[in-house]
C-alpha positions in Angstrom: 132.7 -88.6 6.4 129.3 -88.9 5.9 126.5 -86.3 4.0 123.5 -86.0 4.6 120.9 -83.8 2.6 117.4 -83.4 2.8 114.5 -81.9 0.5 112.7 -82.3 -2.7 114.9 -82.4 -6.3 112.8 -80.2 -8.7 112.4 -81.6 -12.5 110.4 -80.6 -15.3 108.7 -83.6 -15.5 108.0 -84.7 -11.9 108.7 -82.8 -9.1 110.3 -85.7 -7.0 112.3 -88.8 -8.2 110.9 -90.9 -5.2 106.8 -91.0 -6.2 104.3 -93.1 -7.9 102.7 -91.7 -11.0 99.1 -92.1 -11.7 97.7 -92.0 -15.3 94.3 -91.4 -15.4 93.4 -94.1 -12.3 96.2 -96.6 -12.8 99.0 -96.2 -10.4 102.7 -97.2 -12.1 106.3 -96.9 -10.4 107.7 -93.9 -11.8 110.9 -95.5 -13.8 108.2 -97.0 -16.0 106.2 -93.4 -16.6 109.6 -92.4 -18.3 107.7 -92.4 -21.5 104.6 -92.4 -20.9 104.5 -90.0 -18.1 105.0 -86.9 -20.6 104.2 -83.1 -21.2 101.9 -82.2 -23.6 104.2 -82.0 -25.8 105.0 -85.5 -25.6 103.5 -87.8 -29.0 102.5 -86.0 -32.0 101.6 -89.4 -33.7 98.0 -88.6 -32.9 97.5 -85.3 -33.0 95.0 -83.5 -35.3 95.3 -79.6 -35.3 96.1 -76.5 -33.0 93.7 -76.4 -30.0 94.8 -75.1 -26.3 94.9 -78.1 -23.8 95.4 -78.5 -20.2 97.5 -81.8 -18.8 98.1 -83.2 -15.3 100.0 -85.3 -14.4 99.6 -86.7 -10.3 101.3 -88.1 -7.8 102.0 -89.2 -4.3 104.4 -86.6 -3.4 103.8 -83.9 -6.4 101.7 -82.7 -9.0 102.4 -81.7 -12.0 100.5 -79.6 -14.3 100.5 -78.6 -17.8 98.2 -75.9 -19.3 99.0 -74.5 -22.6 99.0 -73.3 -26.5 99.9 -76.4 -28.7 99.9 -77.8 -31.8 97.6 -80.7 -30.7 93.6 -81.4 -30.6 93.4 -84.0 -27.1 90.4 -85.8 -26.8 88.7 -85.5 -23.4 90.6 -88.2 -21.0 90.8 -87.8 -17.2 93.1 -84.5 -16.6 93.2 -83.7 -20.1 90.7 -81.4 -21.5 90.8 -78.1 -24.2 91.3 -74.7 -23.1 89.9 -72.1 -25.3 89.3 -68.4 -24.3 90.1 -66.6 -21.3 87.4 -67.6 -19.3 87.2 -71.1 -20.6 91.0 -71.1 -18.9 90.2 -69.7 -15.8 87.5 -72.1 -15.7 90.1 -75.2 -15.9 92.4 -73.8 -13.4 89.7 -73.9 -11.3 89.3 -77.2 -11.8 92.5 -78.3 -11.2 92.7 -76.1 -7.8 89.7 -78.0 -6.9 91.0 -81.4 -7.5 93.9 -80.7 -5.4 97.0 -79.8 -7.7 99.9 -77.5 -6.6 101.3 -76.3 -9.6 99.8 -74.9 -13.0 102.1 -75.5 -16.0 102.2 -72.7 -18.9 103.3 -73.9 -22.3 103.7 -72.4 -25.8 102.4 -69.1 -24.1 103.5 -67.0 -26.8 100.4 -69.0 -29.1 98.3 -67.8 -26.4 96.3 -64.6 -26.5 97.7 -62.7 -23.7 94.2 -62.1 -22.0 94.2 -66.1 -21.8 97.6 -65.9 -20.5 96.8 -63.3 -18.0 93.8 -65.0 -17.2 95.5 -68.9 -16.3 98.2 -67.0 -14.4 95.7 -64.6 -12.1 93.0 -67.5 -11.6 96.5 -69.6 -10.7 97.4 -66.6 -7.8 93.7 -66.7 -6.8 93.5 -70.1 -5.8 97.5 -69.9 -3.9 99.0 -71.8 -6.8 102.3 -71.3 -8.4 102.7 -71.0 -12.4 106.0 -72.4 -13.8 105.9 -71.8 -18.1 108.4 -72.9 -20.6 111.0 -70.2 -21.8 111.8 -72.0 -25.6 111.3 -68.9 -27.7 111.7 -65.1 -26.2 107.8 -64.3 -26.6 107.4 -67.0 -24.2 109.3 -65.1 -22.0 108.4 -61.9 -22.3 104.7 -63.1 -22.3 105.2 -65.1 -19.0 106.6 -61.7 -17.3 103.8 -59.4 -18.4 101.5 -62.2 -16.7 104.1 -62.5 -13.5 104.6 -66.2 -13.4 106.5 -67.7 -10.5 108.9 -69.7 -12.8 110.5 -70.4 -16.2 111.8 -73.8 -17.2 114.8 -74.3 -19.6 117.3 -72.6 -21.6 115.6 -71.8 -24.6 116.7 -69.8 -27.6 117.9 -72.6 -29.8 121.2 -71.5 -30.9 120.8 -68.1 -30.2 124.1 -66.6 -28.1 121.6 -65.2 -25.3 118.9 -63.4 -24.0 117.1 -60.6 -26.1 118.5 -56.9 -24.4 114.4 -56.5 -23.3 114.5 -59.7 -22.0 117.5 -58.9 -19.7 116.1 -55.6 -18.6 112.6 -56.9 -17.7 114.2 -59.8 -16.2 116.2 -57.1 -13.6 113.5 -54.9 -13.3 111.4 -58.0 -12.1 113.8 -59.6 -9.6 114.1 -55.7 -7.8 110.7 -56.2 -6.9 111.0 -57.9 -3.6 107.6 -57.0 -2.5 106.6 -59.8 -5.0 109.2 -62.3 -3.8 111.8 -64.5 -6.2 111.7 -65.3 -9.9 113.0 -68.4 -10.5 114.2 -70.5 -13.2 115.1 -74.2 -13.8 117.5 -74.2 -16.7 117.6 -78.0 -17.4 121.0 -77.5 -18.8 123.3 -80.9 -18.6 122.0 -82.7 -21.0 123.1 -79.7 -23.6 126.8 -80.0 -21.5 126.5 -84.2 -21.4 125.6 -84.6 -24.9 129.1 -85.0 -26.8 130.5 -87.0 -24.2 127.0 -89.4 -24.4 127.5 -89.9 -28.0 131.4 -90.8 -28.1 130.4 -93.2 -24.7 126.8 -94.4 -25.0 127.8 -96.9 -22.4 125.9 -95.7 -19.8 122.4 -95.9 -21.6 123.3 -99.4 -21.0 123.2 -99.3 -17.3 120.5 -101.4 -15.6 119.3 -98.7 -13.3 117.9 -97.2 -16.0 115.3 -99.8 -16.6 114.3 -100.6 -12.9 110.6 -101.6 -12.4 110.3 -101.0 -16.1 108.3 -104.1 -17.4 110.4 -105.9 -20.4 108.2 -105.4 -23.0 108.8 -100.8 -22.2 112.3 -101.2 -21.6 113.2 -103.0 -25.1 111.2 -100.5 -26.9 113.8 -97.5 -25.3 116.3 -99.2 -25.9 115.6 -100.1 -29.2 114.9 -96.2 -30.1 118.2 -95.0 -28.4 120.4 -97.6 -30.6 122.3 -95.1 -32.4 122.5 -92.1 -30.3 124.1 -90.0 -32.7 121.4 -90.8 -35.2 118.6 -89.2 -33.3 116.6 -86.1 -34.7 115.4 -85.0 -31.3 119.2 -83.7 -30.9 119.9 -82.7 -34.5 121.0 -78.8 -33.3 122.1 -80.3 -29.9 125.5 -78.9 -30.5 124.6 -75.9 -31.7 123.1 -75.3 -28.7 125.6 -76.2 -26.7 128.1 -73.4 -27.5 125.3 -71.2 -25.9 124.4 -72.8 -22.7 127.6 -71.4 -20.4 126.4 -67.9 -21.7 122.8 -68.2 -21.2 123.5 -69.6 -17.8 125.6 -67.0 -16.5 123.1 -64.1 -18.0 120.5 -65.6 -16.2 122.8 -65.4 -12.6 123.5 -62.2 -13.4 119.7 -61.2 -13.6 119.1 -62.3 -10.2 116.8 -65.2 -10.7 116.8 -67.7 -8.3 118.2 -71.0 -10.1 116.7 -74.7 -9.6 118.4 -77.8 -10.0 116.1 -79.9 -12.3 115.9 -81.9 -15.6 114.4 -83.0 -18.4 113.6 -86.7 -17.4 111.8 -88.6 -19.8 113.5 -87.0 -23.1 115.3 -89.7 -25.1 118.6 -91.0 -23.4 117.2 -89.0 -20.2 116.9 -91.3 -17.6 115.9 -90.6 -13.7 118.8 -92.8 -12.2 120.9 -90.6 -13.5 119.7 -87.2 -14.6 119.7 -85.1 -11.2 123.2 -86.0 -10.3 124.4 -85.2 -13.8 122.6 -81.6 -13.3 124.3 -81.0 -10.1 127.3 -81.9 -11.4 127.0 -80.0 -14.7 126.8 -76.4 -12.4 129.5 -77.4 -10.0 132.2 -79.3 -12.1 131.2 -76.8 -15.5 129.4 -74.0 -14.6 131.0 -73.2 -11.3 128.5 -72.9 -9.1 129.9 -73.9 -5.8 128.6 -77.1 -4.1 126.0 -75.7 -1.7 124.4 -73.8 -3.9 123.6 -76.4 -5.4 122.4 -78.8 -3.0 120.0 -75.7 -2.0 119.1 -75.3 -5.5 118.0 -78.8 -5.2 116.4 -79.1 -2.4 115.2 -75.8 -0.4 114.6 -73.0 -3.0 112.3 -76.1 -4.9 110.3 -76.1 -1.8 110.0 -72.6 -1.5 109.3 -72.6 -5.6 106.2 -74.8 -4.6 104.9 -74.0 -1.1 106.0 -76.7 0.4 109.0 -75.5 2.3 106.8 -75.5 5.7 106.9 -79.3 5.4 109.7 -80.1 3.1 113.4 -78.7 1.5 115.5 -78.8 5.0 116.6 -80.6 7.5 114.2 -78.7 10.6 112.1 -80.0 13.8 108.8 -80.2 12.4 109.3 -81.0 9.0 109.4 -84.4 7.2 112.4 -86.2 7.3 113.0 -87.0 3.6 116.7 -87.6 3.6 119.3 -89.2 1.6 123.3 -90.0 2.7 126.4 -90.9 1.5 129.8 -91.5 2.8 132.4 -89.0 1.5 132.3 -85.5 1.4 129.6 -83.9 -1.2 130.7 -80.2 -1.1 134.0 -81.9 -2.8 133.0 -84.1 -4.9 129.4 -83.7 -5.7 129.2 -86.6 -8.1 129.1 -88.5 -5.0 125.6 -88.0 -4.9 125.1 -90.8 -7.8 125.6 -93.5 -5.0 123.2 -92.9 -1.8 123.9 -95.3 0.4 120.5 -94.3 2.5 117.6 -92.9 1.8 114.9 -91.9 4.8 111.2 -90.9 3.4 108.8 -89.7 5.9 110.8 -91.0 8.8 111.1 -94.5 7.3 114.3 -95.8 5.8 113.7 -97.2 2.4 117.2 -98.1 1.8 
């Protein structure tokens, strides 16, 4: 039996696992933009003091875009520039929209006055784009509703057992709105499910595939600061967390959000070979989503998430055939989908 499925994996950090990044104006294969390829959020080394700051990160395929409250001062570099005041914002949204970008990334909201909130978000809408904001803490959330973003990313909540009560209601009231289409949210939740496992079998940060078209030099510095897994500080309430996850996931279902398969590529010990299957296979295998949803999750509700379902997310006449296939039967065994045996991009096979 063979599977075939078509569409656009969503992720947190790029929006397709098949693109070149660009930094600035130097194009790189995207398995060596692991780590330098990040959010915002990504080195503190440098940083100097709060300021707001808008990131971008480009791409053949997809564009991602950061805009946010951090604690960070970024020196002016190409697509990365301060944002202070609501019209300041709504003045770099516009640039982005100008230069071509097709999504508008909220972060640390909740350090945001909402009237620069409000503003990024509406000048976002004006100009057709979607807004997709992190959901760490709950003012981030609530924040992100009153300013009717498109999209949350992650969990959140630390080691909280859930959602805030408001959070819940605001969330229903929001999703009965069908006039103003879905809400959706991309809980990047494996790695929380993963991470026990990772520690007690660390073999596969070994695996090659997680280095391709990584030049030497890149590749022993990750692996050099993933040598003792357990050791690392990034995931030092890790398991804390992960008691909460299952919960968190299934209030959110119940809330009527519409769920997207991504990850949180680029993290330490999260590599791209391997991430999106592990996310699929963290809601089927543990979560119990059933296999099609999914795949869908995966692939069309990401396009319709970014406005590109007219070209991409399904196998239709007119769109672009971007599909993958495998021999074995997916809806079964969806870790099958670690081993595509072909992969179509635009109408040309690629493998």
């Amino acid at each position: 039996m063979c599977c075939l499925v078509s569409g656009i994996a969503t992720s947190t950090r790029y929006y397709s696992v098949t693109v070149i990044m660009r930094i600035g104006t130097k194009p790189i294969p995207l398995a060596s933009a692991a780590r330098s390829c990040r959010q915002p959020r990504g080195n503190y080394s440098w940083l100097e003091s709060p300021a707001r700051a808008i990131s971008v990160v480009r791409s053949r395929r997809a564009l991602a875009c950061g805009i946010g409250s951090i604690a960070a001062k970024f020196p002016d570099q190409p697509f990365t520039s301060p944002v202070k005041g609501a019209a300041d914002g709504k003045a770099k949204v516009k640039q982005l929209a100008d230069a071509g970008v097709n999504i508008i990334k909220l972060i640390d909201q909740d350090q945001m006055t909402m009237e620069e909130v409000k503003a990024v978000v509406d000048e976002a809408h004006a100009h057709k784009l979607p807004v997709v904001a992190h959901a760490h803490r709950p003012e981030e959330i609530r924040r992100g509703l009153a300013a009717g973003v498109d999209c949350f990313e992650h969990t959140g909540l630390a080691a909280a057992p859930g959602y805030p009560d408001d959070i819940l209601n605001a969330l229903h009231e929001r999703t009965a709105k069908m006039s103003l289409g879905p809400l959706f949210w991309c809980p990047t939740i494996e790695g929380f499910i993963n991470y026990q496992s990772l520690i007690e079998n660390p073999e596969p940060l070994d695996d090659p595939k997680n280095y391709d078209g990584v030049p030497p030099d890149i590749a022993a510095d990750i692996k050099q600061s993933i040598a003792h897994p357990n050791q690392l500080a990034y995931y030092q309430i890790t398991p804390l967390r992960a008691k909460t996850v299952a919960h968190k996931f299934k209030q959110l279902q119940d809330s009527g959000v519409v769920m997207l398969i991504g990850t949180d590529s680029g993290i330490p010990m999260k590599f791209h070979s391997q991430s999106t299957w592990h996310e699929l296979d963290a809601w089927v295998n543990h979560l119990g989503v059933d296999s099609m949803t999914a795949i869908r999750a995966a692939t069309y509700w990401p396009a319709v998430m970014m406005k590109v379902d007219k070209d991409y997310g399904s196998i239709s006449e007119g769109k672009f055939a971007d599909i993958i296939a495998l021999r074995g039967d997916v809806l079964q065994h969806i870790d099958l989908l670690q081993r595509v045996d072909l992969i179509i991009k635009h109408g040309k096979r690629v493998k």
